[in-house]
PASEBA-1860 file (N, C-alpha, C; in nm, 3 decimals):
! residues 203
1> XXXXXXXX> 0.084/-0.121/0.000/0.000/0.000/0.000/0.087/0.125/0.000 ~ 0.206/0.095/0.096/0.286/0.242/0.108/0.332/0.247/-0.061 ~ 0.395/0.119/-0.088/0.473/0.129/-0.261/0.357/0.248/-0.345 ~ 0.256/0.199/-0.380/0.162/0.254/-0.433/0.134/0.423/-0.448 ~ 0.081/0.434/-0.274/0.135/0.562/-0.254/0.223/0.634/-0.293 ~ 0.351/0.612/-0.297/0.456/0.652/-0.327/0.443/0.656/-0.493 ~ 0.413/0.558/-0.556/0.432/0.563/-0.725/0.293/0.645/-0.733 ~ 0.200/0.683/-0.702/0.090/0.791/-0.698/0.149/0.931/-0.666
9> XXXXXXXX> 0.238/0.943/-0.584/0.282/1.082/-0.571/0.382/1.130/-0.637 ~ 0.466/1.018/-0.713/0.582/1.013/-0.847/0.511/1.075/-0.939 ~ 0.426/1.015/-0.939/0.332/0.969/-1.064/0.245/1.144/-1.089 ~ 0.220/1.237/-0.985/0.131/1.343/-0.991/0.250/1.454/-0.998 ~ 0.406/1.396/-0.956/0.505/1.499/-0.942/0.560/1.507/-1.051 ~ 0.561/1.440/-1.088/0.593/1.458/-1.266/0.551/1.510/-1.386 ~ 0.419/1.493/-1.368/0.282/1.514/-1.438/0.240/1.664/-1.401 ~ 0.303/1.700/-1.281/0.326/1.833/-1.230/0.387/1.936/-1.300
17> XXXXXXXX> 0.525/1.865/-1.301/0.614/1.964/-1.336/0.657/1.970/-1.489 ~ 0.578/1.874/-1.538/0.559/1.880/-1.723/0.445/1.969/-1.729 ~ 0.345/2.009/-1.639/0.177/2.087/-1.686/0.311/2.241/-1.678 ~ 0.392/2.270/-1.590/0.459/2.378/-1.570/0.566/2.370/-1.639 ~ 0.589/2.312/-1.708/0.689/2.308/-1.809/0.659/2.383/-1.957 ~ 0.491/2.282/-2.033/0.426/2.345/-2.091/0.382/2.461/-2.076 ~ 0.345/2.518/-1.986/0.272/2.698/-1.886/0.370/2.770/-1.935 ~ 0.479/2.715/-1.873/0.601/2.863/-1.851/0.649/2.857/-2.078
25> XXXXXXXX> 0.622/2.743/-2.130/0.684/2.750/-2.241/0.560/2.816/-2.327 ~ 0.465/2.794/-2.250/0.302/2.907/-2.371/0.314/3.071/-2.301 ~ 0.358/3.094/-2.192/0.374/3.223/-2.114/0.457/3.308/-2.145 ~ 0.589/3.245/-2.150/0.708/3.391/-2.235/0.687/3.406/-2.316 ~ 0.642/3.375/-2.478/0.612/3.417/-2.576/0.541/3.589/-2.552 ~ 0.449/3.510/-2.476/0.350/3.620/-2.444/0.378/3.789/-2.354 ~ 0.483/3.726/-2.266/0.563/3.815/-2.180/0.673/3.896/-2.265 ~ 0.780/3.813/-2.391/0.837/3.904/-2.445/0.753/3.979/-2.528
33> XXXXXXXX> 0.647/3.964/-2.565/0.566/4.052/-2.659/0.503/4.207/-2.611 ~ 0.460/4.124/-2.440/0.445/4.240/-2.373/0.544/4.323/-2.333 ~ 0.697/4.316/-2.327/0.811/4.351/-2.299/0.829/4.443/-2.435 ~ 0.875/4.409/-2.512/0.825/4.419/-2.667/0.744/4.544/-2.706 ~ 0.646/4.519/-2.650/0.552/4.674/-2.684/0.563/4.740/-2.548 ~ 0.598/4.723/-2.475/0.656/4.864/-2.383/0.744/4.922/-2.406 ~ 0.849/4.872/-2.480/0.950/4.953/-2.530/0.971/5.054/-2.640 ~ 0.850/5.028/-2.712/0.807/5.067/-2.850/0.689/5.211/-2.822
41> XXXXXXXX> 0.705/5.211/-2.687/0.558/5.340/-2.631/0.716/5.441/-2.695 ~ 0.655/5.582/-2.727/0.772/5.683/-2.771/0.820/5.722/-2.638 ~ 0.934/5.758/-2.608/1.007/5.792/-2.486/0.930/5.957/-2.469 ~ 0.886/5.985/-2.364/0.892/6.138/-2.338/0.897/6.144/-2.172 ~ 1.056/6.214/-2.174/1.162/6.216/-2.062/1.077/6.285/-1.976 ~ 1.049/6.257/-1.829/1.015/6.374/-1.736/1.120/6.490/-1.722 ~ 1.085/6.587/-1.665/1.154/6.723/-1.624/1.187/6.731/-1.453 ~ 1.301/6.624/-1.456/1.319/6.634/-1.288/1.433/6.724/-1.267
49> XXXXXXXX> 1.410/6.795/-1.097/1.578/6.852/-1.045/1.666/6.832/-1.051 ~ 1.762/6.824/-1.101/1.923/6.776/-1.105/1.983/6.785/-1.024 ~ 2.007/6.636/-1.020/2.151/6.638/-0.843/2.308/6.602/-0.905 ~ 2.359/6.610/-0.814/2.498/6.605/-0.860/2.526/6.424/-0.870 ~ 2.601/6.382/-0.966/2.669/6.261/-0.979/2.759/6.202/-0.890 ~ 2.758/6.118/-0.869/2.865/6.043/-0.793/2.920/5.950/-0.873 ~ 3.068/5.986/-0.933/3.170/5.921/-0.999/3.242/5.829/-0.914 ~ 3.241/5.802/-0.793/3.357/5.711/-0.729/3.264/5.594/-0.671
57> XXXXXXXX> 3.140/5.557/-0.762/3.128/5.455/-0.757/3.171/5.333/-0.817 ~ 3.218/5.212/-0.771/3.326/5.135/-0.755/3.221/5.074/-0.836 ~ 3.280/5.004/-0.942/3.225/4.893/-1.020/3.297/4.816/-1.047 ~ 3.260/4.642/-1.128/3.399/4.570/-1.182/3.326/4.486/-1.288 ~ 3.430/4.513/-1.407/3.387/4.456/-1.535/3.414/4.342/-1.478 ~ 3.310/4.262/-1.652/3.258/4.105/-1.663/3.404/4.068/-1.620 ~ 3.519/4.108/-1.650/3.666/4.074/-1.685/3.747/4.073/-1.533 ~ 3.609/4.117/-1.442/3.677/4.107/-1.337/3.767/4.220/-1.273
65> XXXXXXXX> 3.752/4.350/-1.338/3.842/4.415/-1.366/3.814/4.526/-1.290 ~ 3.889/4.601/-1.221/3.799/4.767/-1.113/3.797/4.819/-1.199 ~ 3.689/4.961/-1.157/3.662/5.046/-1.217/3.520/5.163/-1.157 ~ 3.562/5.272/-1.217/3.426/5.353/-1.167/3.354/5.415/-1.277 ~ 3.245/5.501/-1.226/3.193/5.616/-1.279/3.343/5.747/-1.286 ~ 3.455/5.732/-1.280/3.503/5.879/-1.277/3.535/5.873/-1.404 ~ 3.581/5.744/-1.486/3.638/5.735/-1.655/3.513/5.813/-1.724 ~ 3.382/5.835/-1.668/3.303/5.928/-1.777/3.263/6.073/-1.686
73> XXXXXXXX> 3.348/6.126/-1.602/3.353/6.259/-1.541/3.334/6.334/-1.730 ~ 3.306/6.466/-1.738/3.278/6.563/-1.831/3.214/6.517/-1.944 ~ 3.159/6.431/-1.954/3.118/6.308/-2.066/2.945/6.350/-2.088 ~ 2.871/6.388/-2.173/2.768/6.327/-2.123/2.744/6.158/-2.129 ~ 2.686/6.130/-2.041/2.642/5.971/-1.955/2.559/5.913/-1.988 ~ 2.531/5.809/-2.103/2.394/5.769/-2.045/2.388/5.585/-1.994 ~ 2.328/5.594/-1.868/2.374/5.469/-1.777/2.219/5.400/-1.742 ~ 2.237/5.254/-1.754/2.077/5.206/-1.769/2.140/5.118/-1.654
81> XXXXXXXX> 2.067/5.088/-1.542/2.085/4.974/-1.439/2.006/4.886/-1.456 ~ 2.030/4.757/-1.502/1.949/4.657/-1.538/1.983/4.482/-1.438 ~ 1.912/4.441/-1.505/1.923/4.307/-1.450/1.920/4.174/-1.593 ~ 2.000/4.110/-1.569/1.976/3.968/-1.688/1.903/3.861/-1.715 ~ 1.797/3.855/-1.588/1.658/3.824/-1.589/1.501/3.895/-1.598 ~ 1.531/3.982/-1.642/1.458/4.105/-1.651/1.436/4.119/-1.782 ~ 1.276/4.111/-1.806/1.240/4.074/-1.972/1.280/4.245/-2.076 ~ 1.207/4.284/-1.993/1.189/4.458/-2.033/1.324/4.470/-2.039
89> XXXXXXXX> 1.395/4.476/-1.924/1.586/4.553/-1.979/1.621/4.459/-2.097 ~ 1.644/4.316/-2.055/1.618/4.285/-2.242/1.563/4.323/-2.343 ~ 1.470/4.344/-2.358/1.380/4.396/-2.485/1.470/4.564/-2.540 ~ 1.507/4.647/-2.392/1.500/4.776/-2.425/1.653/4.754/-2.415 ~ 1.775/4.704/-2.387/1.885/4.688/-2.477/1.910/4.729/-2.573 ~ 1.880/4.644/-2.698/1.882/4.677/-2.858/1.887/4.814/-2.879 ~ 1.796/4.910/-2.819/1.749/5.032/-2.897/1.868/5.117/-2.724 ~ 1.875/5.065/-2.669/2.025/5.138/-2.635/2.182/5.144/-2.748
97> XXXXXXXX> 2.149/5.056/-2.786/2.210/5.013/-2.839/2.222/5.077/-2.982 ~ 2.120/5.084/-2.997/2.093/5.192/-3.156/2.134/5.349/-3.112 ~ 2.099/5.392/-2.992/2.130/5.474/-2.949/2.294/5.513/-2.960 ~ 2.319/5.434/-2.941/2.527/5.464/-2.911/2.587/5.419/-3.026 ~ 2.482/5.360/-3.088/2.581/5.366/-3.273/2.504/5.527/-3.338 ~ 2.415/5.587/-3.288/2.367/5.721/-3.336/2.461/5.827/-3.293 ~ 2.549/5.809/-3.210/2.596/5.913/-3.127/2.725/5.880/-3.108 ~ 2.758/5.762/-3.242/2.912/5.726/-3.236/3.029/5.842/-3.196
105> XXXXXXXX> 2.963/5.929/-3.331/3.103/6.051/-3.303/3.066/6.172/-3.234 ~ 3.001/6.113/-3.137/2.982/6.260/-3.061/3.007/6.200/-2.890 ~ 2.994/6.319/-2.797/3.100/6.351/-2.708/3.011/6.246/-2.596 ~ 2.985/6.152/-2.619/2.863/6.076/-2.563/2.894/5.945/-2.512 ~ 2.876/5.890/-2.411/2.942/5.757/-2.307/2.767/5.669/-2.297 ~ 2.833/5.550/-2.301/2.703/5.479/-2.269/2.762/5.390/-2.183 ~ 2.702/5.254/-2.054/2.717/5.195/-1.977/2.599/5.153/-1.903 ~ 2.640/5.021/-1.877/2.529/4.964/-1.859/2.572/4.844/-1.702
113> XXXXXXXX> 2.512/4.893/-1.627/2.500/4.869/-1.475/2.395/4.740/-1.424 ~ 2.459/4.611/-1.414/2.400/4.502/-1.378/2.405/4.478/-1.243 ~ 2.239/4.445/-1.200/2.245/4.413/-1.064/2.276/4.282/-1.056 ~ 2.340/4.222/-1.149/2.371/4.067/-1.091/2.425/4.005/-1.220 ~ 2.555/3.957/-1.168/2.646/3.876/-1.218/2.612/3.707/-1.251 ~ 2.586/3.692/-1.407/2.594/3.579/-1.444/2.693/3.535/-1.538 ~ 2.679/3.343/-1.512/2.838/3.330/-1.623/2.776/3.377/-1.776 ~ 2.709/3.333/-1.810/2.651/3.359/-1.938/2.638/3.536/-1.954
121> XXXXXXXX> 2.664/3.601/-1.907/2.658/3.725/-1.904/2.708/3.762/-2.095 ~ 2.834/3.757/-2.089/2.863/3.796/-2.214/2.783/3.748/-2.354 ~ 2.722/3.631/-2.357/2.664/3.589/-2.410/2.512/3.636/-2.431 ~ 2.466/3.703/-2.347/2.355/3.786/-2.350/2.372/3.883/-2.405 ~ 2.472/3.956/-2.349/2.484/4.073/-2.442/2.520/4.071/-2.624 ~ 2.594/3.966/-2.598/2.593/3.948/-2.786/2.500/3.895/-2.824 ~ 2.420/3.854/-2.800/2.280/3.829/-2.870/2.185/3.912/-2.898 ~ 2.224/4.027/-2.795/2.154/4.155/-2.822/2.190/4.266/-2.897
129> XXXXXXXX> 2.327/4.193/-2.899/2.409/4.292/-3.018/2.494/4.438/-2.932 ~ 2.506/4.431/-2.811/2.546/4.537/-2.688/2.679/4.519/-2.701 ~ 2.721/4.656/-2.722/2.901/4.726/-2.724/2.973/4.766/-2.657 ~ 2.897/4.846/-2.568/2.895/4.915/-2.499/2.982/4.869/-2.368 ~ 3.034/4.911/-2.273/3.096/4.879/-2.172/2.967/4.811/-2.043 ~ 2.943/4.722/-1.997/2.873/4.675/-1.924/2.938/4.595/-1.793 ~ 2.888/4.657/-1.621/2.971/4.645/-1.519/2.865/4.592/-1.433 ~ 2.927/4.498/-1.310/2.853/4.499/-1.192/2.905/4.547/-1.087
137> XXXXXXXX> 2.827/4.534/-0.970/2.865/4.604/-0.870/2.908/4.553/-0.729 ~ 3.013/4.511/-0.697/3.075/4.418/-0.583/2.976/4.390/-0.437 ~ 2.958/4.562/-0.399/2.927/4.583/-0.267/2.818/4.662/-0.290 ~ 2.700/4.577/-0.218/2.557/4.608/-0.278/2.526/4.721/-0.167 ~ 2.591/4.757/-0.089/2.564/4.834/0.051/2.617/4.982/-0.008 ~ 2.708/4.966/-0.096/2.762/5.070/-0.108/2.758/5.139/-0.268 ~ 2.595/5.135/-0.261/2.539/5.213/-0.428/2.535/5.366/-0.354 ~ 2.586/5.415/-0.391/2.525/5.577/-0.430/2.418/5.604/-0.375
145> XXXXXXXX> 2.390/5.718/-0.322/2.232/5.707/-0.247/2.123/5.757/-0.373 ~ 2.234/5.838/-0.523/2.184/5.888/-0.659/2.142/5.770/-0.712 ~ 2.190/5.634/-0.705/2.185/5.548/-0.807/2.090/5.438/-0.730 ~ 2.013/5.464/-0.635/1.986/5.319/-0.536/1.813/5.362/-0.665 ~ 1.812/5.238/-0.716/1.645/5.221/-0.707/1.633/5.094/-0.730 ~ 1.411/5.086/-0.686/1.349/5.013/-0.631/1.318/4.869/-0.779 ~ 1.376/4.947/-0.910/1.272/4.846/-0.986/1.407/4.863/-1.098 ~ 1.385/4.767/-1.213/1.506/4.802/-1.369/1.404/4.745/-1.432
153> XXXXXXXX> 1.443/4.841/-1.550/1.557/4.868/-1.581/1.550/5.042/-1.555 ~ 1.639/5.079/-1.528/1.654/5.254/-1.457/1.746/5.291/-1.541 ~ 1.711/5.399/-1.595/1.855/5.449/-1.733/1.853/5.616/-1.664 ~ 1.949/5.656/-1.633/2.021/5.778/-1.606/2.080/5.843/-1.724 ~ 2.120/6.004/-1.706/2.172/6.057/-1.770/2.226/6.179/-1.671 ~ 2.342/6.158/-1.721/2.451/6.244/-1.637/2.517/6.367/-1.717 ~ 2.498/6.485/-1.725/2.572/6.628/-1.801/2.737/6.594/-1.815 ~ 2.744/6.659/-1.850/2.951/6.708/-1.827/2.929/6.805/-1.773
161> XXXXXXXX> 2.896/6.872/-1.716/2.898/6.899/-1.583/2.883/6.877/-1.467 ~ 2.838/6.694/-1.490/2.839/6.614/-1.346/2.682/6.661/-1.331 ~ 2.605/6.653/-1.380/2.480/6.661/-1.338/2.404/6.572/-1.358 ~ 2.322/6.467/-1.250/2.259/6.368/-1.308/2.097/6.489/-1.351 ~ 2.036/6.511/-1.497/1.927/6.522/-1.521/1.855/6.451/-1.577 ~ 1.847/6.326/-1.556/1.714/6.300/-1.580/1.733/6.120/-1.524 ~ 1.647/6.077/-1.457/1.611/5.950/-1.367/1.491/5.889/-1.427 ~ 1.485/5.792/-1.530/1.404/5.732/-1.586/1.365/5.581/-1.549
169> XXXXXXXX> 1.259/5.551/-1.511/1.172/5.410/-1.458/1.129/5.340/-1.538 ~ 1.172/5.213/-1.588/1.094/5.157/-1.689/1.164/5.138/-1.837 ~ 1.124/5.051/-1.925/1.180/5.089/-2.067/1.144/5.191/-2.141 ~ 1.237/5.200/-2.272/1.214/5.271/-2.353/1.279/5.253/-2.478 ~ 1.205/5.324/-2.584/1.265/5.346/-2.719/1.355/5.476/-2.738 ~ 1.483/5.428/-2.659/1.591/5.515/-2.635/1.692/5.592/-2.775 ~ 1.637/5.492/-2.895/1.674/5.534/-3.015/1.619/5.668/-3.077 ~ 1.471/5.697/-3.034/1.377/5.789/-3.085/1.502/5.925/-3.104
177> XXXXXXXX> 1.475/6.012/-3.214/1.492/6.119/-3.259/1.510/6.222/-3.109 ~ 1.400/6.190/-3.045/1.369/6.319/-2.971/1.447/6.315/-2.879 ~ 1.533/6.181/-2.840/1.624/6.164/-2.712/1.769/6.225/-2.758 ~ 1.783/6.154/-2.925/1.927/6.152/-3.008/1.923/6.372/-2.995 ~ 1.814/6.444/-2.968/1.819/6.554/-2.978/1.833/6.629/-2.858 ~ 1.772/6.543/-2.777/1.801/6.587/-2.617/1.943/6.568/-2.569 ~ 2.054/6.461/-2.607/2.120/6.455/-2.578/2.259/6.553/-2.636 ~ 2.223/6.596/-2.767/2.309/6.684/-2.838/2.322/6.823/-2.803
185> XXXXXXXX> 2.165/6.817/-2.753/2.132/6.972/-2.691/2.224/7.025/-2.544 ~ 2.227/6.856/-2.481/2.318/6.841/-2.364/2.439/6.913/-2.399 ~ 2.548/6.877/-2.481/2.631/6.896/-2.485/2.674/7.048/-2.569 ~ 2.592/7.101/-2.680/2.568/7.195/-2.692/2.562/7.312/-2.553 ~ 2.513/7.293/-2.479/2.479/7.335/-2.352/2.629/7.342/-2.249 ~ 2.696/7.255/-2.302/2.834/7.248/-2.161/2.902/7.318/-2.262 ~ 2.921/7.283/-2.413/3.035/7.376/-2.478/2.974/7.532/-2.500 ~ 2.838/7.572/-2.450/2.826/7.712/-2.480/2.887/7.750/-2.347
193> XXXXXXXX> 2.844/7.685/-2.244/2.932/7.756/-2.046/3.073/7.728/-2.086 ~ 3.112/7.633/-2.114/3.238/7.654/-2.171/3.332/7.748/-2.222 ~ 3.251/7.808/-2.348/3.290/7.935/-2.411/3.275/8.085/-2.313 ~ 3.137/8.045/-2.286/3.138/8.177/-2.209/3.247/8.176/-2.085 ~ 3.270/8.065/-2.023/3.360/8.125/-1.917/3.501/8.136/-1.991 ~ 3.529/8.069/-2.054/3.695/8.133/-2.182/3.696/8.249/-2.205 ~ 3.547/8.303/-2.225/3.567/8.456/-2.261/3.571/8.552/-2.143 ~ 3.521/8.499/-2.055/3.521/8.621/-1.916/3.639/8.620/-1.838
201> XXX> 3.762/8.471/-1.882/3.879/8.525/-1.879/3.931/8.578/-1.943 ~ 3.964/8.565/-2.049/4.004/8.591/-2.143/3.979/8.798/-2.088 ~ 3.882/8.831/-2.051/3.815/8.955/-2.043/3.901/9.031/-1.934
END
């Protein structure tokens, strides 16, 4: 009677975890699609306060390697904190990605901030086709109190003047025109203070 039992509860645990095998394999389809069209809504950036950056946050490439935020001090920044189980920062990759081949020759840094280290890491990113410099972060205690948030994928943008303006929640179609214009305008903006203070020495 116990045998029985036992090949009855084999028998429903199996039969279990094939009904959830099938589920989860009819469900992502459906999830990257929804991932998929959130990214595809047009980006329109909020208008938040600007705080100052914190460059001496400690990061370390896939390679194992130190490193911070100070290699893009005067740069404009643009920095997405993501995760590699995270459907949406997948989906909205790519069009980062389109982004920093738009803005090849201009004065413009991209980076991409993983909350979690996997081996397959590199391999994700080439499937997505990502160039870009991509880091994690050793000591989870010691994020930035600028950079701590609750959800990813979170894409920042930092001035050359060290200004983080603008703190974005969620994906986006980071390729759009209207960002590739926001960001030019950025820098337009540091080389006009630029000039002007050359000239008031100069004076």
């Amino acid at each position: 009677m116990r045998l029985k039992s036992v090949a009855i509860f084999s028998g429903g645990f199996v039969a279990g975890i094939a009904f959830m095998i099938v589920l989860f394999a009819a469900v992502m389809p459906a999830l990257n699609r929804y991932a998929q069209g959130k990214v595809e809504e047009n980006l329109e950036p909020p208008i938040l306060p600007t705080a100052d950056a914190d460059f001496e946050w400690k990061l370390t490439g896939l390679d194992g390697s130190e490193a911070s935020l100070e290699q893009f001090r005067g740069i404009t920044t643009v920095m997405t904190i993501w995760n590699p189980d995270c459907a949406n920062c997948l989906a909205e990759l790519p069009y980062l990605q389109i982004l920093s081949d738009k803005m090849r020759d201009e004065n413009v840094a991209f980076v991409g901030v993983s909350t979690r280290q996997k081996d397959n890491m590199q391999e994700i990113l080439d499937e997505k086709g990502v160039s870009f410099p991509v880091y994690t972060y050793p000591d989870k205690d010691a994020i930035p109190e600028i950079y701590r948030v609750n959800a990813v994928p979170f894409t920042f943008v930092i001035s050359p003047q060290g200004k983080v303006v603008l703190r974005y929640r969620g994906a986006a179609r980071w390729d759009d025109d209207s960002f590739v214009l926001y960001l030019r305008e950025l820098n337009l903006m540091a080389t006009s203070e630029l000039d002007t203070k050359e000239t008031a020495t100069e004076q």
